[in-house]
Each structure stands twice: as structure tokens, then as C-alpha cells.
C-alpha positions, 0 to 999 in steps of 0.5 A: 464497513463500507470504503469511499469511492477512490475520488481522493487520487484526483485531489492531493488534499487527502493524506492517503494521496500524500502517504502514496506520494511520499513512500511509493519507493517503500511501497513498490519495494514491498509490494514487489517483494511481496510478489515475487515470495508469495505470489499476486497479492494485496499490500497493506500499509498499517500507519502507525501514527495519527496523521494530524491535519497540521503534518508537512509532508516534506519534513516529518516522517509517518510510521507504517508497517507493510504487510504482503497478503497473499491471494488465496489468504485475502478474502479471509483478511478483509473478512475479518475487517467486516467489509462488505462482499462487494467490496470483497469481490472487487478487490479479489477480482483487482488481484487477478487481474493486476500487473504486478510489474506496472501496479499494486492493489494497497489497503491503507488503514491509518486514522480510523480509515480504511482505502483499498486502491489498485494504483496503476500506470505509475510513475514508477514501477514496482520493479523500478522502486525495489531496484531503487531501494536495494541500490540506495538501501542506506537511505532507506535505513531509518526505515529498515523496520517498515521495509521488512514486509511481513509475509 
């Protein structure tokens, strides 16, 4: 399998872009938890539902799952997605060099579409977004299932 340029961060018209926008609290959270328990790693968000060309970002609600894939188990998760070496190295290589503090290195799998991104000078942190999410937890408990990133 071969994944697209990232071109699609630029342009606000990809839902991938859309899911970041709208969840990167729940995003941070994870990708920050998932730090701090297991080290640097890749935070996969599986997107439950289909993401229909007539969704309003503003009001409905997309399911996903999270899921913290540690370094040294990486290269064998993208394996047996089949992606290419390539493809493999350069997201090993994003992994080691990233700052977990300031970004995170997220494979979106969701409508039969795979992105692999390191998302970097946020508008929040990681550290930020778990720190927000732990403060306002109530508002996030509609989601509690999603924020539990399996380790």
C-alpha cells in the first residue's frame, strides 16, 4: 500500500483534516497518555463510522477508537498493514525524532483510507490537550470509550 502526500493539511476540504480539527483534545489526551505509559510512539485513530460526504463537522459526532503503538512495536503494525518500507522507515524515523511535548505522529485509518501524519507546531500541545481533557472530563464523557487508548 502506498499513502498520498499529506497535501490535504493545507486544504480543509479532506475530512481527515476535519477529524484532526475537530478532536485534536481527544487526540492530544491519547497521544500524550500514550507517551508518558509506553514511551515514543504512533497513535492510531480507527474511525468507526463512514465519513459520508454530507457530514457537518459542527454537529455530528464521528466514532473512533485510539490505540498507542509503541516504538519498538511499530514496524510490525504497519507491516501487517502491508505498507511499503519506505513508508515504514519514514514513520520510524518521525518516531525518533518527534517531540512528544509539541507533536504527534497519527495514522488515521477510516473510509478505506489510510494517512500517516506528524502533526507539529500545534495550536495545542499534547501536554496541553491531556491537561484540558483531565479538567473538563465531564464534557468528554460521551466519549469515555474513545478516550481509553488501548496500550
Amino acid at each position: 500500500m502506498h499513502i498520498r502526500n499529506d497535501c490535504w493539511q493545507k486544504d480543509n476540504r479532506h475530512w481527515q483534516h476535519q477529524l484532526i480539527h475537530h478532536n485534536i483534545l481527544t487526540l492530544g489526551y491519547g497521544a500524550w497518555n500514550g507517551y508518558l505509559q509506553r514511551g515514543r510512539g504512533l497513535l492510531v485513530c480507527d474511525v468507526v463510522d463512514p465519513i459520508l460526504p454530507s457530514i457537518d463537522w459542527q454537529v455530528d459526532f464521528v466514532s473512533f477508537n485510539q490505540m498507542f503503538i509503541p516504538q519498538v512495536q511499530v514496524a510490525g503494525y504497519l507491516g501487517e498493514l502491508q505498507l511499503e518500507q519506505t513508508v515504514v522507515a519514514g514513520v520510524e524515523s518521525a518516531i525518533a525524532t518527534y517531540n512528544p511535548a509539541q507533536a504527534i505522529v497519527l495514522l488515521i485509518h477510516g473510509n478505506q483510507e489510510l494517512e500517516i501524519n506528524l502533526l507539529q507546531n500545534l495550536a495545542i500541545s499534547p501536554v496541553d490537550c491531556a491537561k484540558q481533557v483531565r479538567r473538563r472530563w465531564e464534557e468528554f464523557q460521551p466519549q469515555a470509550n474513545d478516550l481509553r487508548v488501548k496500550f
